[in-house]
C-alpha positions as CSV (number, residue, x, y, z in Angstrom):
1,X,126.4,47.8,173.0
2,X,123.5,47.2,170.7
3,X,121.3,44.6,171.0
4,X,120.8,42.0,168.0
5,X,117.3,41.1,168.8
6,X,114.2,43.5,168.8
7,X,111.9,43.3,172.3
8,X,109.0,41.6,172.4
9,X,107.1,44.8,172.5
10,X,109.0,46.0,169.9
11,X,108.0,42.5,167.6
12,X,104.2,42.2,168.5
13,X,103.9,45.8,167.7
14,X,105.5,45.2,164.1
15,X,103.4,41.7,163.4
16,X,100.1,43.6,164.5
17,X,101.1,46.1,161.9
18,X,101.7,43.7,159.1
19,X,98.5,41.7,160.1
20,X,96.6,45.0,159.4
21,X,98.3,45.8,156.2
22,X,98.0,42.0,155.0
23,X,93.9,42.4,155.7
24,X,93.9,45.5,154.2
25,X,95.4,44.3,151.0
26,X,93.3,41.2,150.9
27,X,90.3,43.4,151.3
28,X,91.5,45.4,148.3
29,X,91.7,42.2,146.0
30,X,88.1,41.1,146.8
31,X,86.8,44.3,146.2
32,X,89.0,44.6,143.1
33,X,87.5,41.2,141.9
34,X,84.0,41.4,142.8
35,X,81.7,42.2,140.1
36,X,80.2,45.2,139.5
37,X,76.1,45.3,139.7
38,X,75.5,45.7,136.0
39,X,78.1,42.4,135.1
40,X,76.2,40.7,137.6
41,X,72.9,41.4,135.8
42,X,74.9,40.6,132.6
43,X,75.8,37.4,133.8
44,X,72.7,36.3,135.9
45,X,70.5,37.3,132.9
46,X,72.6,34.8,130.4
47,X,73.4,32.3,132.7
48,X,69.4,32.2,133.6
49,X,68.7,31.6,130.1
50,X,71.3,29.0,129.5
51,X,69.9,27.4,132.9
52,X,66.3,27.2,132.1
53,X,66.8,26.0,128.5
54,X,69.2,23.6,129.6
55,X,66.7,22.2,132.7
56,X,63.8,22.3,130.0
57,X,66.0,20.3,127.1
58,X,66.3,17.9,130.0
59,X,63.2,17.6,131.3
């Protein structure tokens, strides 16, 4: 007869496997959401301005 349950070795084998896959797919979503170097620049160039001209108003 069959057993119901899976082994222990069987189980840990399986979560270290899905662990792996779950990091791998987190990975994938940073990378996916990071910016690329050229937005950054984008960004940091108008966000600069708006910073200085906003500490300079309030200074």
């Amino acid at each position: 007869m069959q057993s119901r349950f899976m082994s222990t070795e069987a189980f840990l084998r399986l979560e270290k496997e899905w662990q792996h896959l779950r990091r791998a797919a987190q990975k994938l979503e940073i990378e996916a959401n990071r910016p690329n170097e050229r937005n950054i620049e984008v960004m940091a160039g108008s966000e600069l301005v708006d910073l200085l001209s906003g500490r300079i108003k309030s200074s």
